[in-house]
C-alpha positions in Angstrom: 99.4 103.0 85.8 96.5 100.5 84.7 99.3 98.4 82.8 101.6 98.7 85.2 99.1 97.5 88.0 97.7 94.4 85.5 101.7 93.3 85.4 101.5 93.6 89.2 97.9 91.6 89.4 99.3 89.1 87.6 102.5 88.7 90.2 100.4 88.8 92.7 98.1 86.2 91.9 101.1 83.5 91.7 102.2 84.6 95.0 99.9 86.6 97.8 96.9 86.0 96.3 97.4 82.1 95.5 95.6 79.5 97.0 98.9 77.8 97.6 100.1 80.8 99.6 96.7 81.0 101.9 97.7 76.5 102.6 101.1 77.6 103.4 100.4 80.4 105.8 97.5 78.7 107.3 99.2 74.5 107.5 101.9 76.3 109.6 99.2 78.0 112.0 97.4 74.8 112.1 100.4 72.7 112.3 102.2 74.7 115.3 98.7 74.9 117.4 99.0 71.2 117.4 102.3 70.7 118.5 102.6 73.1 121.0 99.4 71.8 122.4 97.5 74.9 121.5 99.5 77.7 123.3 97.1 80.7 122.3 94.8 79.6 124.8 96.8 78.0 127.2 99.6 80.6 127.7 97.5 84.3 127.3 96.9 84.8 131.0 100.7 84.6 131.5 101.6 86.7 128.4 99.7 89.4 130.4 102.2 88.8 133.3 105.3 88.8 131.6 104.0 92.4 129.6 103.7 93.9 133.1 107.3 92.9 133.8 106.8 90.2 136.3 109.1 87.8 134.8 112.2 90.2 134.5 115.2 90.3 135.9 118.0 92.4 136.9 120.5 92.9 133.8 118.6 91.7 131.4 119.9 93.3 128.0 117.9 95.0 125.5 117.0 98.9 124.2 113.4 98.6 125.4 111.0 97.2 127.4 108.4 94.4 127.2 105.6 96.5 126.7 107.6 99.1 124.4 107.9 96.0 122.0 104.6 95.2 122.6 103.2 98.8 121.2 105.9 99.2 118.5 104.8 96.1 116.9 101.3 97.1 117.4 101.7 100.0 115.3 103.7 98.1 113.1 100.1 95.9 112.6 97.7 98.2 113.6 97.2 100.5 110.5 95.2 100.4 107.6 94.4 96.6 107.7 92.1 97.5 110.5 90.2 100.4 108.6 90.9 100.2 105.2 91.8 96.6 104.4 88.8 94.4 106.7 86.7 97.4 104.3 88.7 95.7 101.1 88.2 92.3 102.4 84.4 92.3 102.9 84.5 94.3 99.4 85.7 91.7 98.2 84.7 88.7 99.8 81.5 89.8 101.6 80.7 89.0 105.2 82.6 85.8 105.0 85.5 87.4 104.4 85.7 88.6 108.2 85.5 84.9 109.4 88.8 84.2 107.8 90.5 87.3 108.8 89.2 86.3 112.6 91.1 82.5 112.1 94.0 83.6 110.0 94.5 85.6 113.5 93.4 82.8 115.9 96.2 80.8 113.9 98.4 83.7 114.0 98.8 84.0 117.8 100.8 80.6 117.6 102.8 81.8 114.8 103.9 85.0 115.9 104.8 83.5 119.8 106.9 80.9 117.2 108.9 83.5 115.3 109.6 85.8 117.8 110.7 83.1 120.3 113.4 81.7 117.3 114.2 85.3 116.4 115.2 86.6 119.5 117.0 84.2 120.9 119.6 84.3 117.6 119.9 88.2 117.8 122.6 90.4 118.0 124.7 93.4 119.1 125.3 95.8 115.9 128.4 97.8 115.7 126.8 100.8 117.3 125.7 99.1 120.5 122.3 98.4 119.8 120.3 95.2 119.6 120.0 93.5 115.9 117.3 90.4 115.6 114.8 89.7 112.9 114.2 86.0 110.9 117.6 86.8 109.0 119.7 86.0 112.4 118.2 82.8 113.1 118.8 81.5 109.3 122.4 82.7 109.2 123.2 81.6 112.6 121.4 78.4 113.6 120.2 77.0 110.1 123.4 78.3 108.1 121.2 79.6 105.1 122.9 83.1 104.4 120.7 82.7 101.4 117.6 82.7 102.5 118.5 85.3 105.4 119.9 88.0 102.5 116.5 87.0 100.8 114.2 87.7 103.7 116.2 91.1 104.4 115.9 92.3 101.2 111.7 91.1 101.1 111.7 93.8 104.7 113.4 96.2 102.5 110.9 96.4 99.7 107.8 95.3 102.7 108.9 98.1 104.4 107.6 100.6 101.5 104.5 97.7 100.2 103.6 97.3 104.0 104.5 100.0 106.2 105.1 103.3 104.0 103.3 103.2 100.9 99.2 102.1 101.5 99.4 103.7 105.0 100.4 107.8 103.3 98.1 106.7 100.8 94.8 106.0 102.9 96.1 109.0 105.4 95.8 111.1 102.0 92.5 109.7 100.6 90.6 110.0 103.8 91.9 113.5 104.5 90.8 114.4 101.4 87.5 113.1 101.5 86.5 114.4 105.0 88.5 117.7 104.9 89.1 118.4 101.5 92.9 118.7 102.5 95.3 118.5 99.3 96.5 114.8 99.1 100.6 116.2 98.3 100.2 118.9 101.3 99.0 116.2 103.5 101.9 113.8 102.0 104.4 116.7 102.6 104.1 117.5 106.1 103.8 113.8 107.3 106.6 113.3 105.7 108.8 115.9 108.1 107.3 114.6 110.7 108.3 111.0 109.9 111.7 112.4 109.2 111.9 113.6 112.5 110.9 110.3 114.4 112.6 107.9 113.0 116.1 110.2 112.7 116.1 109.2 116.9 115.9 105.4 116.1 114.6 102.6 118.4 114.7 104.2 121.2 112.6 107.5 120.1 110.5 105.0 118.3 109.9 103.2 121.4 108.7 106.1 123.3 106.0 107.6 120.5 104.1 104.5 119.9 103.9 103.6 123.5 102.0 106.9 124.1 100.3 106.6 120.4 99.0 103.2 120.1 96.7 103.1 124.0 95.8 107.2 122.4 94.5 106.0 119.0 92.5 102.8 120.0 90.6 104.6 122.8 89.6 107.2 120.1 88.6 104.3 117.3 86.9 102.1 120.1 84.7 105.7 121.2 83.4 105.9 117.0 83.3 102.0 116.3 80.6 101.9 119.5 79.0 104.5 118.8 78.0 102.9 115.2 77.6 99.3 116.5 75.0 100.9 119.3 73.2 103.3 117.3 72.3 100.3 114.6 71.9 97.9 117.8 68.8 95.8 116.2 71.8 95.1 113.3 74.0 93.2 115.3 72.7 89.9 115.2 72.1 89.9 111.9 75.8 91.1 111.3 76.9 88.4 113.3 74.7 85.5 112.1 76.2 87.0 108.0 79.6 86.5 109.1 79.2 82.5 109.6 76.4 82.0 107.2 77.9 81.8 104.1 81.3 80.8 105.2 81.5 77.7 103.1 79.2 78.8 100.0 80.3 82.1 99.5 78.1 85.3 99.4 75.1 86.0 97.2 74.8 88.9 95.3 72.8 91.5 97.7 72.3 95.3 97.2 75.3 96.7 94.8 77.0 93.4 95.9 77.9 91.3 92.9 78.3 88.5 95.2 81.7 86.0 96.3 82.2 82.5 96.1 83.7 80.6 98.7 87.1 80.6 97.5 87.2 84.1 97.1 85.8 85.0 100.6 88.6 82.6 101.8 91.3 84.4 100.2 90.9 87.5 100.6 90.2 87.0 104.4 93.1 85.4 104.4 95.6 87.7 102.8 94.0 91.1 104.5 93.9 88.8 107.7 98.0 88.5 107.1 98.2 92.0 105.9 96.5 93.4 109.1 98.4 91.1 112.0 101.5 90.2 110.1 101.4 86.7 111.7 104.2 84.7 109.8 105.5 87.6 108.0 108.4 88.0 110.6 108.4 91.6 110.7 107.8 91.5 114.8 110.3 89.3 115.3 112.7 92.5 114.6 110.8 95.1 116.7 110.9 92.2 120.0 114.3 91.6 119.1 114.8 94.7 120.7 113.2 94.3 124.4 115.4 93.5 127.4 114.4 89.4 128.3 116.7 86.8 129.3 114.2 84.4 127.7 113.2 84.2 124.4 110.0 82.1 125.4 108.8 85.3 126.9 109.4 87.8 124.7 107.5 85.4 122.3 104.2 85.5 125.0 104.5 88.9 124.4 104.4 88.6 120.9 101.5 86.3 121.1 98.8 89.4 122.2 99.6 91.2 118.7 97.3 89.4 116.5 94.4 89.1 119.3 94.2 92.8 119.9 95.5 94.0 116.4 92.6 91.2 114.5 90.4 89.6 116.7 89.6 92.6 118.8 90.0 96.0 116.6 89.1 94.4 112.9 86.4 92.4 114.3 85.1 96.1 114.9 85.5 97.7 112.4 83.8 94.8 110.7 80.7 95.1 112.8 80.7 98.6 112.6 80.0 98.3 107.9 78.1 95.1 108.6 75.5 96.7 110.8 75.4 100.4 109.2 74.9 98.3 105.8 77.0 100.5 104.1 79.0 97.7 102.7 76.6 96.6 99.8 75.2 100.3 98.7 76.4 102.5 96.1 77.5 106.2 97.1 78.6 108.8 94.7 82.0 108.9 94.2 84.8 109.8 92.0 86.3 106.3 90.1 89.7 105.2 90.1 90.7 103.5 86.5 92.2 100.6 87.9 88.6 99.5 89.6 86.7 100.4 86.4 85.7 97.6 83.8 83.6 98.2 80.9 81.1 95.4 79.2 80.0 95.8 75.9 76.4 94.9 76.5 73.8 96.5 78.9 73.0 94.1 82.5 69.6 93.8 84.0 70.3 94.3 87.5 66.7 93.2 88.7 67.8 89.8 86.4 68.9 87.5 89.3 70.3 85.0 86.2 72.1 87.7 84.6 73.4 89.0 87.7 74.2 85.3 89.1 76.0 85.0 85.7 78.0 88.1 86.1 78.9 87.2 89.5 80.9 84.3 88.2 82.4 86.5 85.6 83.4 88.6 87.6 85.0 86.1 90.2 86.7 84.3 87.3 84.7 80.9 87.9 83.2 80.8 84.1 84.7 78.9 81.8 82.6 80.7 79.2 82.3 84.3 80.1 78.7 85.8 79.0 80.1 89.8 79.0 82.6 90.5 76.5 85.1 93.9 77.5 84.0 96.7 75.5 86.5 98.0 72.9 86.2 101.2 71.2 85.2 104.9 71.5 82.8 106.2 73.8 80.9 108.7 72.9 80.0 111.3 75.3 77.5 114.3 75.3 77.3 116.9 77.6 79.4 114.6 80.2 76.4 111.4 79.6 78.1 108.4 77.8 76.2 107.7 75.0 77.2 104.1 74.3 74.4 101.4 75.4 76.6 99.5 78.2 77.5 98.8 81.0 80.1 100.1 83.7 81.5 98.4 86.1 83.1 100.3 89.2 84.5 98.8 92.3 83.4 95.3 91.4 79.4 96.8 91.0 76.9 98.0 88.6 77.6 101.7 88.2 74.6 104.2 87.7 74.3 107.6 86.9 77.1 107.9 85.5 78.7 111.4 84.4 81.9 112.3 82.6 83.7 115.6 83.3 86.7 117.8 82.6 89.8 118.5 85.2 88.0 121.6 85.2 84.7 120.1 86.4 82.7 121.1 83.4 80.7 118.1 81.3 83.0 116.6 79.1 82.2 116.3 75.3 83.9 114.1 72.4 85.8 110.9 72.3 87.1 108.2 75.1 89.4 105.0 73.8 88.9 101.8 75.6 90.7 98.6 75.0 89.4 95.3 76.0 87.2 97.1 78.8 89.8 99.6 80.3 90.7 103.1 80.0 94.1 104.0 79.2 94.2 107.3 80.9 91.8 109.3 82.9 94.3 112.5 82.7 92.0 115.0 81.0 88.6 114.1 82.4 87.1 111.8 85.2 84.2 109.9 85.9 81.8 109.7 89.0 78.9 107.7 89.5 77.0 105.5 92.2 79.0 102.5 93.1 80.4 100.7 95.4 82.9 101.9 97.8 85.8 100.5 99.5 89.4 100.7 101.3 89.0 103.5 103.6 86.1 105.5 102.1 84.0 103.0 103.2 84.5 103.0 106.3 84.8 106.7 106.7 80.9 106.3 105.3 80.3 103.8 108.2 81.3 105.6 110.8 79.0 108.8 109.6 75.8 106.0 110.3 76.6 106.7 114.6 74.7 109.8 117.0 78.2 111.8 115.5 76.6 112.1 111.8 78.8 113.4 109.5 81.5 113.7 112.6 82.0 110.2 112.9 84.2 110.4 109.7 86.3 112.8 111.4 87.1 110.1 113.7 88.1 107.6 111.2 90.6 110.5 109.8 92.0 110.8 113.2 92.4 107.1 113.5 93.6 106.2 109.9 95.9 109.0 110.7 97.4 107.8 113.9 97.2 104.4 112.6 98.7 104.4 109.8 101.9 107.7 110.7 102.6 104.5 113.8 102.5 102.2 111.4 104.7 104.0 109.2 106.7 104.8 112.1 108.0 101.2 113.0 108.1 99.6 109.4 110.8 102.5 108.7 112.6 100.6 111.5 111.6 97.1 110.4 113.8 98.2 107.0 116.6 100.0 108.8 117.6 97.1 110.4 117.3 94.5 107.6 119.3 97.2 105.9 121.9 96.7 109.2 122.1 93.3 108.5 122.7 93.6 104.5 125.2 96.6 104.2 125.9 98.0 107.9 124.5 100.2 110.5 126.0 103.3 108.2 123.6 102.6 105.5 120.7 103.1 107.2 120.2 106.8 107.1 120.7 106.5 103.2 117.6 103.8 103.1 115.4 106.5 105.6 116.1 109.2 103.3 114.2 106.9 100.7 111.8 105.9 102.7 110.7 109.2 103.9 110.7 110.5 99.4 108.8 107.5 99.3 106.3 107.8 101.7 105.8 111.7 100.2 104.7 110.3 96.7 102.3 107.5 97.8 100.1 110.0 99.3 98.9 110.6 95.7 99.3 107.6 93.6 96.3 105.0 92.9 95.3 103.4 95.8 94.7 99.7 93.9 98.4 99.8 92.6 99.6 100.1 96.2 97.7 97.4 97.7 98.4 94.8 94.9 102.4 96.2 95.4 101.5 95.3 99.2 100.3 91.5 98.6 103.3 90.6 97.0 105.9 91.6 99.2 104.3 90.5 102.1 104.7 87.1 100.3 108.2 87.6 99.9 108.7 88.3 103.7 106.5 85.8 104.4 107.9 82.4 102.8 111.1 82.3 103.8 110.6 83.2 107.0 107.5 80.2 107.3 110.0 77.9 106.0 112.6 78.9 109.1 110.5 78.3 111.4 109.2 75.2 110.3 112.6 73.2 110.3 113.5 74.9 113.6 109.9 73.0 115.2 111.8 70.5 117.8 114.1 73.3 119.3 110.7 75.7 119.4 109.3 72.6 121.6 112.6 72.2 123.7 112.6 76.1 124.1 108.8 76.2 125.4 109.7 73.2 128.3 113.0 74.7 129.3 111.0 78.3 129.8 108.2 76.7 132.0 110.9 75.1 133.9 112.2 78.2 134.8 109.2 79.9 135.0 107.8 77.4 137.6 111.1 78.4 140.1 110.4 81.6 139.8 106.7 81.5 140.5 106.4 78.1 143.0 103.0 78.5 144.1 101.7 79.3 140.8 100.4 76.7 138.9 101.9 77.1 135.2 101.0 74.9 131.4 103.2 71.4 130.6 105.4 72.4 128.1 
């Protein structure tokens, strides 16, 4: 597992996690705010309208509604990027982090009303009846790039398992675990009949669950995420004023926090600010394709809400809700996971500001001479207490009181290989310590800092849970229909079948593997379909004026945007 994830880290960090990728993703944010004259502010009012239906008309063909699209993207965004990855991201990044999720999203709201807009109005009618739309139709049918279309269905394909089916089983299982003690492979198995069951019905089931479960599941996160915010009420300015503070400097080390530069804050907002709203990615495009409009303008209004309730709204709480318990830089006892665990060869002073300043740029790759070799050999370990003078790294932080123990929870004695810092295997005994925590853990911890105690991680179970099974829920859908476009409509119980096996395993594979798999399909999606809409910019602006046009004769006393 730990080489299969470095090959995967390694992918990754020429693709999702490059900076090149962040100026892509961004520059086309940026660069459509401009030119359409900064329609995420202008139009919202009027996306409200057209969700209520105000702007349909009679005949108007499609399997759902406005505000059926709306919700089924939702869940398709709202999952573990709001709980466990903004946790990952200010990990990672600290505080600063959460600014750049919050303008990835601010950007986003342009792109998404952009790629639904070009997706839906090239959609079409599958052999069973049903409507077909997604990225893929616009690039075989108005830009003539069968190429790039087969490429960006087969990036949903494998998205569908990186994005929507593996980390979203896997934090369901890890937080179940963690608050319940429920067996991660019994939790893995019965969500995975349920999922079954779901998406067997298609759209239209589809539809009807996550309009019910999305308004359910953000009323019951909103109840917990207050509850924390309030009950640490002389932390919120502070929390605030550490989100912009260090924005262009990066974060200092603080508490167990190692500390971030700024490039790291950056790009890890970035990425888990494009893992939580999708903006770009063009996996909404296929869910709006959907909804009955005789417009394509205003399914794309629609579209435009996503990544202002799904980021700027729910992640900005959750990020509120670790910055102002001040869970995010202390060190619980927990259970490590090999892929986060690094070991030096030589002890740290963590009262050593140099040392730890030092370590910091280590540890963020920005030393051109690191000062902390990787430890290779044998530990030695006594009656489960690592002999060895050292030091452990764990979730990117100093570990302490560290302990070694069998699968049988008894202290482990004798030998423990480690090459070039890592740990082969941790098959016949584990280690747990004080460190750091992150992903969903954390913010299960956050939640316990509220009037609910300990009960307020029962609510981040419940949420992750919803979450994530919705989320799960439409990416299955997401894939069925790139899968439509690919081989046919009779292929896509074939690809469920896998989905749902696949869903069943993640619930017990390591959590770091899955994330890193995320990042660089998300990438894949995510390219092609930037590239589309960018060469499609003058008929997105000729769309926009012809829409308003309309829009105007419909509404005549209602005073409506210039195009």
């Amino acid at each position: 597992m730990e080489k299969l994830n470095d090959i995967l880290s390694l992918i990754d960090s020429y693709v999702g996690g490059s900076q090149w990728f962040v100026f892509l993703l961004l520059g086309t944010g940026v660069f459509f705010t401009i030119y359409l004259k900064f329609p995420q502010f202008r139009y919202l009012k009027h996306s409200l309208r057209i969700v209520r239906g105000k702007f349909d008309k009679e005949g108007d063909e499609g399997d759902t509604s406005h505000f059926q699209a709306l919700t089924t993207a939702l869940s398709g965004t709202v999952g573990t990027g709001n709980i466990a990855g903004v946790a990952l991201a200010i990990h990672l990044g600290g505080p600063a982090a959460l600014f750049w999720m919050l303008v990835t999203a601010m950007l986003g709201m342009t792109t998404k009303f952009v790629e639904v807009t070009l997706s839906h109005k090239y959609r079409e009618k599958a052999s069973d009846g049903s409507i077909a739309g997604g990225p893929m139709y616009y690039m075989k049918n108005r830009l003539n790039m069968r190429w790039l279309a087969v490429i960006f269905a087969i990036a949903t394909i494998l998205s569908s398992f990186g994005t929507g089916s593996l980390p979203q089983i896997n934090s369901i299982s890890n937080s179940l675990f963690a608050t319940w003690g429920i067996n991660k492979i019994l939790s893995g198995a019965i969500l995975a009949v349920l999922l079954g069951l779901v998406i067997i019905g298609g759209i239209k089931r589809i539809a009807k669950v996550t309009s019910k479960l999305v308004p359910a599941m953000a009323l019951i996160y909103f109840v917990g995420a207050f509850a924390v915010i309030l009950y640490n009420y002389e932390n919120i300015i502070p929390s605030f004023i550490s989100i912009f503070h260090d924005v262009f400097s990066g974060t200092a080390a603080v508490g167990g926090f190692l500390g971030a530069g700024f490039s790291f804050a950056f790009n890890r907002g970035v990425n888990r600010g494009l893992f939580s709203n999708e903006a770009g990615q063009g996996s909404a495009p296929i869910a709006h394709a959907a909804a009955r409009a005789h417009e394509p303008v205003s399914e794309g209004l629609v579209a435009l809400l996503e990544p202002f309730i799904d980021t700027i709204i729910i992640c900005s709480l959750t990020g509120l809700v670790l910055l102002s318990s001040g869970v995010w830089n202390k060190k619980y006892e927990n259970r490590f996971q090999a892929a986060d665990l690094e070991i030096l060869a030589n002890p740290v002073d963590q009262h050593n500001a140099a040392e730890i300043k030092a370590l910091r740029k280590d540890m963020n790759g920005l030393s051109d001479n690191p000062e902390f070799p990787r430890f290779t050999g044998n530990l030695t370990v006594k009656d489960g207490v690592i002999q060895n003078n050292l030091t452990i790294i764990h979730a990117r932080s100093i570990a302490d009181h560290v302990k070694v123990y069998t699968r049988d929870n008894e202290p482990y004695n004798g030998k423990i290989e480690v090459d070039d810092g890592k740990i082969p295997e941790l098959e016949d005994y584990y280690l747990e310590g004080r460190s750091l925590l992150h992903s969903a853990p954390l913010t299960t911890v956050a939640f316990t800092k509220s009037w609910f105690g300990k009960y307020g991680s029962y609510i981040v179970s419940i949420g992750l849970l919803l979450f994530a099974f919705s989320t799960a829920i439409s990416w299955s859908y997401y894939g069925g229909r790139a899968m439509t476009y690919l081989f046919g409509v009779h292929t896509v119980i074939y690809y469920r079948i896998v989905y749902v096996i696949g869903f069943f395993l993640a619930s017990f594979v390591d959590t770091t593997i899955v994330w890193t798999f995320s990042g660089i399909t998300i990438a894949m999606m995510t390219i092609p379909n930037l590239i589309g809409i960018l060469l499609l910019r003058k008929e997105m602006k000729s769309e926009v004026k012809s829409f308003w046009v309309e829009y105007a004769s419909r509404f005549p006393g209602e005073k409506v945007p210039k195009g």
